[in-house]
C-alpha positions as CSV (number, residue, x, y, z in Angstrom):
1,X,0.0,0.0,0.0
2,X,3.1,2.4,0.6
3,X,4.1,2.4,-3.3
4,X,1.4,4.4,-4.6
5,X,2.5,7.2,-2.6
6,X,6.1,6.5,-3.3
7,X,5.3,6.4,-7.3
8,X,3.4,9.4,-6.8
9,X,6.3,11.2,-5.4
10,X,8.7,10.1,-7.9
11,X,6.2,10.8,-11.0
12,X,6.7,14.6,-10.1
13,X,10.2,14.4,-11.4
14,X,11.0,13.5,-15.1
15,X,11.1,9.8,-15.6
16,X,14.7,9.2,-16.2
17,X,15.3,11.4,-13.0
18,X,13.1,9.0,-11.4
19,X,14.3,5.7,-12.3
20,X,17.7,7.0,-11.0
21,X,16.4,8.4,-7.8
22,X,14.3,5.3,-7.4
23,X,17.6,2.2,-8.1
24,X,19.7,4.8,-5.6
25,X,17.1,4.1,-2.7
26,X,16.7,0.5,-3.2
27,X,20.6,0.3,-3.3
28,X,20.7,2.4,0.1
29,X,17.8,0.2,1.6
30,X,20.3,-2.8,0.5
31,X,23.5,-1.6,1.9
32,X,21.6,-1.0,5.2
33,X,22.2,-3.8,8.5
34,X,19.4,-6.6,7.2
35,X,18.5,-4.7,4.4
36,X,19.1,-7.3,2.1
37,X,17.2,-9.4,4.2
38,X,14.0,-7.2,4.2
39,X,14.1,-7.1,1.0
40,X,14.5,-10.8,0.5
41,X,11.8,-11.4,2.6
42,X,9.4,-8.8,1.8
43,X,9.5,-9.3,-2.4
44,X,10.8,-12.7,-2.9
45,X,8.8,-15.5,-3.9
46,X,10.0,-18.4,-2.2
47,X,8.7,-21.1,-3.4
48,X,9.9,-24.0,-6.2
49,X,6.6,-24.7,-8.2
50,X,7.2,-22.5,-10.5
51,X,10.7,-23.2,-11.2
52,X,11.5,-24.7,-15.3
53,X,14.5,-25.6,-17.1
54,X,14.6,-23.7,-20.7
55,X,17.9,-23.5,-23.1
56,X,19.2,-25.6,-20.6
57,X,18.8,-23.1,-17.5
58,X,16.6,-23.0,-14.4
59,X,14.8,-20.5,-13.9
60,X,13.1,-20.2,-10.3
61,X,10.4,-18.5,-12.0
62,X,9.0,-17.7,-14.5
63,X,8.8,-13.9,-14.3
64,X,11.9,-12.0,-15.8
65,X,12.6,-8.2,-16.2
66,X,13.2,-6.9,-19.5
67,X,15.7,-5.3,-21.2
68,X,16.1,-1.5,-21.3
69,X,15.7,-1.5,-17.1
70,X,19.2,-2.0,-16.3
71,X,20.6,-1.2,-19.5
72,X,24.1,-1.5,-18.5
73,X,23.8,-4.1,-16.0
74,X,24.7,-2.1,-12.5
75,X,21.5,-3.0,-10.5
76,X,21.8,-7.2,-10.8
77,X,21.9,-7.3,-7.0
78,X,19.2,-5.4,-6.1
79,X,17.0,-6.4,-8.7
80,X,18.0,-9.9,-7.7
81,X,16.5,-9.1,-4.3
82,X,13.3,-8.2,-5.8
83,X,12.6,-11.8,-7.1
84,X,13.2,-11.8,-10.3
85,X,13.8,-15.4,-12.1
86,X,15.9,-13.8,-14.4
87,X,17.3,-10.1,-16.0
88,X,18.1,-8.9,-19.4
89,X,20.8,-6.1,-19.8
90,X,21.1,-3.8,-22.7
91,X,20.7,-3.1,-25.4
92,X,24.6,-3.4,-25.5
93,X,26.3,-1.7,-28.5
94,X,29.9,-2.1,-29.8
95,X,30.6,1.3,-28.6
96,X,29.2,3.3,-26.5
97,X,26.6,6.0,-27.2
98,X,24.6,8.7,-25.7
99,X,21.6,7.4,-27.2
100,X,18.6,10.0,-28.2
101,X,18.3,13.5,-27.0
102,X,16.7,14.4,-23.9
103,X,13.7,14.1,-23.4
104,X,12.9,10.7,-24.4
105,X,10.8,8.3,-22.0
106,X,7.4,9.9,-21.2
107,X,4.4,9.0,-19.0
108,X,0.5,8.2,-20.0
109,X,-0.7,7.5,-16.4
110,X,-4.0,7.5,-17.3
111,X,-3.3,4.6,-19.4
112,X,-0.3,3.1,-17.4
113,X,1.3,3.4,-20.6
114,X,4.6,5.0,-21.9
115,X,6.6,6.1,-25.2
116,X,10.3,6.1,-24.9
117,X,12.6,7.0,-27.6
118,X,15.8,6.2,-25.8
119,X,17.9,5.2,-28.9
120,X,20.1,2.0,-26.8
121,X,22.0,4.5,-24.8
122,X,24.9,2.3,-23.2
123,X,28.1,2.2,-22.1
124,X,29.7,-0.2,-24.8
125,X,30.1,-3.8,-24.7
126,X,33.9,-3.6,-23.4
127,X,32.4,-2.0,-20.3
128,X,29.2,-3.8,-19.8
129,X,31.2,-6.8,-20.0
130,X,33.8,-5.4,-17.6
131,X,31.2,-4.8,-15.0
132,X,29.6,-8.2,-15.1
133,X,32.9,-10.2,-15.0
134,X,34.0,-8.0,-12.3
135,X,30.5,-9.0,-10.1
136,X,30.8,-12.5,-11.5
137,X,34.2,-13.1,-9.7
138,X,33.3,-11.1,-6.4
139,X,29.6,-12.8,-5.8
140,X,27.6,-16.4,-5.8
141,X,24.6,-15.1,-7.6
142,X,22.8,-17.6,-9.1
143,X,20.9,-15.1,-10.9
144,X,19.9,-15.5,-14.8
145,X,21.3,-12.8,-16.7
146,X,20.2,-12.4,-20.6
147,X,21.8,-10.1,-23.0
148,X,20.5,-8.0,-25.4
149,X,22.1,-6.9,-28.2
150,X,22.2,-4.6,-31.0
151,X,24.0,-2.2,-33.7
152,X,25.0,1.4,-32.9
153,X,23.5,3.9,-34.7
154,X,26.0,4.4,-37.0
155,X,26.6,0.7,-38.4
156,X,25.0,0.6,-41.8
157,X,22.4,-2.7,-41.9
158,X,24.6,-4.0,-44.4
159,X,27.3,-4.3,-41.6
160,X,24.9,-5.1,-38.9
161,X,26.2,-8.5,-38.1
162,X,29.4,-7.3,-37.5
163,X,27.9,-5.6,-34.2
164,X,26.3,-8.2,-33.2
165,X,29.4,-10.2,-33.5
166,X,31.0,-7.8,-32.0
167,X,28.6,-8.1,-28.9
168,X,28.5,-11.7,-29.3
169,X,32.3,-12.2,-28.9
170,X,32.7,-9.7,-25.8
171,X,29.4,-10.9,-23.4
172,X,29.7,-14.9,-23.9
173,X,31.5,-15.7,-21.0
174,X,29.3,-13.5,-18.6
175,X,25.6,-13.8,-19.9
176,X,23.7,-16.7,-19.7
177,X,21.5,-16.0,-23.0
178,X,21.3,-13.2,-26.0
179,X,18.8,-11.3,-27.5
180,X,18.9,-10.2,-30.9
181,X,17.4,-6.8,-31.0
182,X,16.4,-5.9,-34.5
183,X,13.1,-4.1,-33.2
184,X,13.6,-1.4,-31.6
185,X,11.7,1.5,-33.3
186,X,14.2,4.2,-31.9
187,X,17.3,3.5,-34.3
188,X,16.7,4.5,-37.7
189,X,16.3,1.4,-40.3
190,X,16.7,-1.1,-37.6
191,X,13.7,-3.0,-37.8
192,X,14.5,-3.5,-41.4
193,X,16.7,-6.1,-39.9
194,X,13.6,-8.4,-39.5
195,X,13.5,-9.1,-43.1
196,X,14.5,-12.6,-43.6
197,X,17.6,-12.3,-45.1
198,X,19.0,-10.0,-43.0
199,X,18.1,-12.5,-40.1
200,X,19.3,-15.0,-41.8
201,X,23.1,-13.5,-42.5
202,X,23.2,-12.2,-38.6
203,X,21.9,-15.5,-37.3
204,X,24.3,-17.7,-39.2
205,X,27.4,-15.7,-38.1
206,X,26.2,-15.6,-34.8
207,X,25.9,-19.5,-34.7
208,X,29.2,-19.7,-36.2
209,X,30.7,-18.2,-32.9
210,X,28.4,-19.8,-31.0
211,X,31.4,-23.1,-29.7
212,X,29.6,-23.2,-26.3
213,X,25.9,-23.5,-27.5
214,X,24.9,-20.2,-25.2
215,X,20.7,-19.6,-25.9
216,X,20.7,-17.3,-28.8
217,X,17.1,-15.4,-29.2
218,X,15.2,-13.4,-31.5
219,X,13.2,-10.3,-29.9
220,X,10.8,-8.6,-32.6
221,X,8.3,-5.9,-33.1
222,X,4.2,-6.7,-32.3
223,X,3.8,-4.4,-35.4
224,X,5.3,-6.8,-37.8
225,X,2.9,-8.2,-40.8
226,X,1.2,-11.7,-40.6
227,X,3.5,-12.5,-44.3
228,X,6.6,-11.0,-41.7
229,X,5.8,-13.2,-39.1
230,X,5.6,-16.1,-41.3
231,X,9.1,-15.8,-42.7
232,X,10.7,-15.9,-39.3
233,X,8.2,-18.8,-38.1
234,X,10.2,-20.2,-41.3
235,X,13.2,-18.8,-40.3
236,X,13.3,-20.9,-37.2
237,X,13.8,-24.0,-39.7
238,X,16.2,-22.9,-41.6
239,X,19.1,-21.6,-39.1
240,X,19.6,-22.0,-35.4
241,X,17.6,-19.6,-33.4
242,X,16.6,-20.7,-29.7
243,X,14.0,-19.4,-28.9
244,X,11.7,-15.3,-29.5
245,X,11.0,-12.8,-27.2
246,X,7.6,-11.5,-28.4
247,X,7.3,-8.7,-28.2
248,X,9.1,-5.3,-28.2
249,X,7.3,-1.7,-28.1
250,X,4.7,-0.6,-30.7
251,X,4.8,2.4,-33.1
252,X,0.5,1.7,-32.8
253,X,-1.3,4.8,-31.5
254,X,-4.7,3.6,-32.3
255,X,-4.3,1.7,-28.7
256,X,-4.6,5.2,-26.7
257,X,-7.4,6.9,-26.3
258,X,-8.4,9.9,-27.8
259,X,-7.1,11.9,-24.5
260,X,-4.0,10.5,-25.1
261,X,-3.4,10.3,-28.5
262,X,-3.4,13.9,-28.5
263,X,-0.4,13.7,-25.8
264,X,1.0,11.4,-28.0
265,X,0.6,13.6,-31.2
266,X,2.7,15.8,-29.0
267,X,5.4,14.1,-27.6
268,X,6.4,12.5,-31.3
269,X,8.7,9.3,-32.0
270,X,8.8,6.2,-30.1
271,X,7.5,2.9,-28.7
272,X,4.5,2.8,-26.9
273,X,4.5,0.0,-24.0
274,X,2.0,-1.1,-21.1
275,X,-1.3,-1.4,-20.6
276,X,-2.8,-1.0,-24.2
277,X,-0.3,-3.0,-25.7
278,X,-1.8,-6.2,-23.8
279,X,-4.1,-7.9,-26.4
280,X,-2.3,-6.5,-29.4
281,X,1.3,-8.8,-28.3
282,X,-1.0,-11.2,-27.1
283,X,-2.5,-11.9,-30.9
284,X,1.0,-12.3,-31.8
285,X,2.2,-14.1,-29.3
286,X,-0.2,-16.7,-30.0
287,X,0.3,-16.8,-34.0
288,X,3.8,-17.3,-33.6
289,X,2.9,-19.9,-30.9
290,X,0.5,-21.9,-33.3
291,X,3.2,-21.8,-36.6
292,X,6.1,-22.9,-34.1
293,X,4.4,-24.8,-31.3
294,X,6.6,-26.2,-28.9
295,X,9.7,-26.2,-31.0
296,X,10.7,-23.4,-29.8
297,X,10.4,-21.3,-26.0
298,X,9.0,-17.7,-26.7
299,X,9.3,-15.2,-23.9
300,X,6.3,-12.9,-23.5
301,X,6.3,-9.1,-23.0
302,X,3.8,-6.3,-23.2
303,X,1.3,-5.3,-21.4
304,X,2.2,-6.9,-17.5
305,X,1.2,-5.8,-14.8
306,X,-0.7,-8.6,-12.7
307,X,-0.7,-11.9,-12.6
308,X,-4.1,-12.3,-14.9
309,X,-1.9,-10.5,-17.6
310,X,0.6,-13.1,-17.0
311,X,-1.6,-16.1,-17.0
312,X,-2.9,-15.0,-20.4
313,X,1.1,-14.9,-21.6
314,X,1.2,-18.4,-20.7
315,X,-1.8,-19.6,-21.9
316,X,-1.3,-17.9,-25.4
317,X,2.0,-20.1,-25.8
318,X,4.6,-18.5,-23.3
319,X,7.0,-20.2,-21.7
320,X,8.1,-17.3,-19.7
321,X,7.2,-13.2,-18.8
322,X,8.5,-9.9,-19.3
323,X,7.5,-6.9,-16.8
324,X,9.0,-3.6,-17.6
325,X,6.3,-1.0,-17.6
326,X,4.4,-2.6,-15.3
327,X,7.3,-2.6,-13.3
328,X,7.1,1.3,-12.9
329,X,3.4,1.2,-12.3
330,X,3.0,-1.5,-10.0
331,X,6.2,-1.0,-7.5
332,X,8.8,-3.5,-6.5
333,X,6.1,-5.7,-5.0
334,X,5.2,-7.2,-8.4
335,X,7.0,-10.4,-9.0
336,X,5.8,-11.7,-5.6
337,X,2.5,-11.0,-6.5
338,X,2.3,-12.3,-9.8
339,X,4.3,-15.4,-8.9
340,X,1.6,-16.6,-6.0
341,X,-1.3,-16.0,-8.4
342,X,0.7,-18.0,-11.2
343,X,0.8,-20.7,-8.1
344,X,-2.4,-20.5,-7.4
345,X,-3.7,-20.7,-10.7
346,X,-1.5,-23.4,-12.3
């Protein structure tokens, strides 16, 4: 019951501003006597039903935080604290960039929505990598850490693969899984990477790395055509993909209402994500569930923010859940709360 006032404390300040201030105080309630413990105890879900073994992993549940949250990978502890079954960094680049001007991630309260145009603003693979080696070798985690990975803005699509390569080569030994982002709408031409061909080249190279058969997944757009999302249902046939992440924000503004389409209208470029985006990646999550079946594990995002919404993930072909959004809306109470309905509802 206390969140509500804390999120409406931090919603006065500018979003990014608050997703700072917010990590600082859960890092200050950490390094506090017992303040791990509290934690622990008041956000963990303890239990083992929910528990699954995908790409080879166990997961002690089945609710993960997307990537875009800890972009370069400096809150694993205290998001570990929080519950989390697993947590994707990134987007990683090859070098680091600044990412889009400021401002850039914007609020629709009404709609527990929001439109980011952050542009994978990182710190570089080299010092992503540095970070997580460095907490690797200094703690017993057994948390599950995905990365996500794309191009920088500069890399012509022609040279893509490279990047990804690139990210590939310097994040293997201290990620459990990737994710290859082609669908992000905030870097100009990347989701012209989820033609087939161009999957095809960055997915073969990739595999060619690939000695130590680390999860390699594909994370697209819910905007993509039914003829789009047959070629990579296709796709999955042809070259070695793991697994999809389904799905990534929408450019869709018919899902606001008329209220806020008009704020939209105003703020411009970028992804939508949250509440509206619920039954839109739902329909695709469950076409790409009926062309691949169980071939292939698909991790579900969009639109989370209780455990109904997480059910319905689930049901529609998920194997596993994405909060993000929800995340922000919902406080750090979340995971513990969907997890016990997921338990009580199996």
């Amino acid at each position: 019951m206390l969140y509500p006032i804390i999120r409406n404390t931090l919603f006065l300040l500018p979003p990014e501003t608050a997703h700072k201030v917010s990590m600082q105080g859960l890092h200050f309630v950490a390094a506090l006597p017992f303040g791990k413990q509290i934690l622990g105890s008041s956000f963990q879900y303890h239990g083992t039903d929910l528990s699954k073994k995908l790409f080879g992993l166990n997961f002690p549940n089945p609710v993960g935080l997307g990537a875009g949250f800890d972009k370069n990978a400096e809150h694993l502890d205290v998001l570990e604290l929080l519950g989390f079954g697993f947590v994707e960094i990134g987007t990683v680049t090859p070098k680091a960039q600044a990412g889009n001007p400021a401002p850039r991630l914007f609020r629709l309260p009404s709609q527990k929505a929001l439109i980011n145009r952050m542009g994978f603003n990182n710190d570089g693979v080299d010092a992503i990598a540095k970070r997580l080696k460095t907490r690797k070798e200094k703690s017993n985690s057994t948390l599950i850490v995905g990365g996500n990975i794309g191009k920088n803005k500069i890399t012509e699509n022609s040279d893509a693969w490279k990047d990804y390569c690139i990210n590939f080569n310097g994040l293997e030994e201290v990620v459990d899984y990737f994710v290859v982002n082609v669908s992000s709408p905030n870097t100009p031409g990347l989701r012209e990477l989820q033609e087939k061909e161009s999957l095809r080249k960055i997915f073969s190279e990739l595999q060619n790395l690939n000695k130590n058969n680390k999860p390699i997944l594909l994370k697209i757009a819910p905007d993509l055509e039914t003829s789009a999302l047959d070629d990579i249902i296709a796709l999955t046939q042809e070259v070695k993909i793991d697994g999809l992440v389904s799905s990534n924000t929408t450019l869709d503004r018919s899902l606001l209402n008329a209220e806020n389409t008009l704020k939209a209208n105003a703020i411009g470029a970028g992804g939508l994500s949250g509440h509206p985006l619920l039954a839109k990646s739902n329909q695709v999550l469950s076409y790409l569930h009926k062309g691949i079946g169980d071939r292939l594990p698909i991790i579900a995002s969009g639109g989370i923010f209780k455990g109904e919404d997480a059910q319905s993930k689930l049901e529609a072909g998920a194997s596993l859940v994405q909060i993000w959004t929800g995340f922000i809306y919902e406080g750090p109470g979340m995971v513990k709360n969907i997890c016990q309905y997921l338990a009580t509802h199996k």
